[in-house]
C-alpha positions in Angstrom: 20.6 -37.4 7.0 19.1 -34.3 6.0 15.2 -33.1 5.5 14.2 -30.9 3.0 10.7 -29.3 3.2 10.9 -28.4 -0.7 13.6 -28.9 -3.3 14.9 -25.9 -5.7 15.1 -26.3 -8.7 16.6 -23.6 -11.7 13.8 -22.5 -13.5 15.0 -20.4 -17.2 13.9 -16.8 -17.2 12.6 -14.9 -20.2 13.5 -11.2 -19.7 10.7 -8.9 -19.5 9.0 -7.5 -23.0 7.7 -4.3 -21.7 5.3 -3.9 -24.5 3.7 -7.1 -24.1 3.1 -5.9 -20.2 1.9 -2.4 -21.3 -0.9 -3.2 -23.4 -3.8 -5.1 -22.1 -5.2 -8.3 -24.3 -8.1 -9.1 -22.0 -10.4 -7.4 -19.1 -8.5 -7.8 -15.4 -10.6 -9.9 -13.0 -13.6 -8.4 -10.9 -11.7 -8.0 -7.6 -12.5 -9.9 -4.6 -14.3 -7.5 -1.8 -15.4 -8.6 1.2 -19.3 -8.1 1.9 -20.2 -5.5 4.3 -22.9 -7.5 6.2 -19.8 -9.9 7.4 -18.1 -6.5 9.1 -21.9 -4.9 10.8 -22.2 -5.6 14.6 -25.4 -5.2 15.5 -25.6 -3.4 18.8 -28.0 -3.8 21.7 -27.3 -2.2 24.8 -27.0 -3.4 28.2 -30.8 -2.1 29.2 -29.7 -3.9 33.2 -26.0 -2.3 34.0 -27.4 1.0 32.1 -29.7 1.3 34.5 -28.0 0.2 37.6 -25.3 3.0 36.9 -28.1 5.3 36.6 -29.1 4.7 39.9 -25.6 4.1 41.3 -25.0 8.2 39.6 -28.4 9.2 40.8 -27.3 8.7 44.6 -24.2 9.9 44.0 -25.6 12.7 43.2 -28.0 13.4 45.7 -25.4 12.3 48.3 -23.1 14.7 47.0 -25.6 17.3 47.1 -26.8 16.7 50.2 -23.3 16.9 52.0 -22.3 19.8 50.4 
């Protein structure tokens, strides 16, 4: 026994009236675009590991300097 997720059917085709596509009855649609506000990331800095790699630079710095 077989399972089928769908079944196809024939469907008849009308061929394509190229003037009926080439001239416009009605407005198009407004198109869909995302907000902005969804994509923002608001960004607040690490104020704690800022500063401790400040320090951390500061005496490699002075260390550096010192044994030079």
């Amino acid at each position: 026994m077989k399972a089928y997720l769908y079944k196809e059917e024939e469907q008849p085709i009308e061929p394509i009236d190229e003037h009926k596509l080439a001239i416009a009855d009605e407005k198009p649609e407004k198109a869909d675009v995302p907000k902005l506000s969804l994509y923002v990331v608001k960004y607040n800095p690490l104020w704690t590991a800022t500063f401790i790699a400040l320090v951390i630079f500061a005496i490699w710095a002075i260390a550096t300097w010192l044994l030079n």
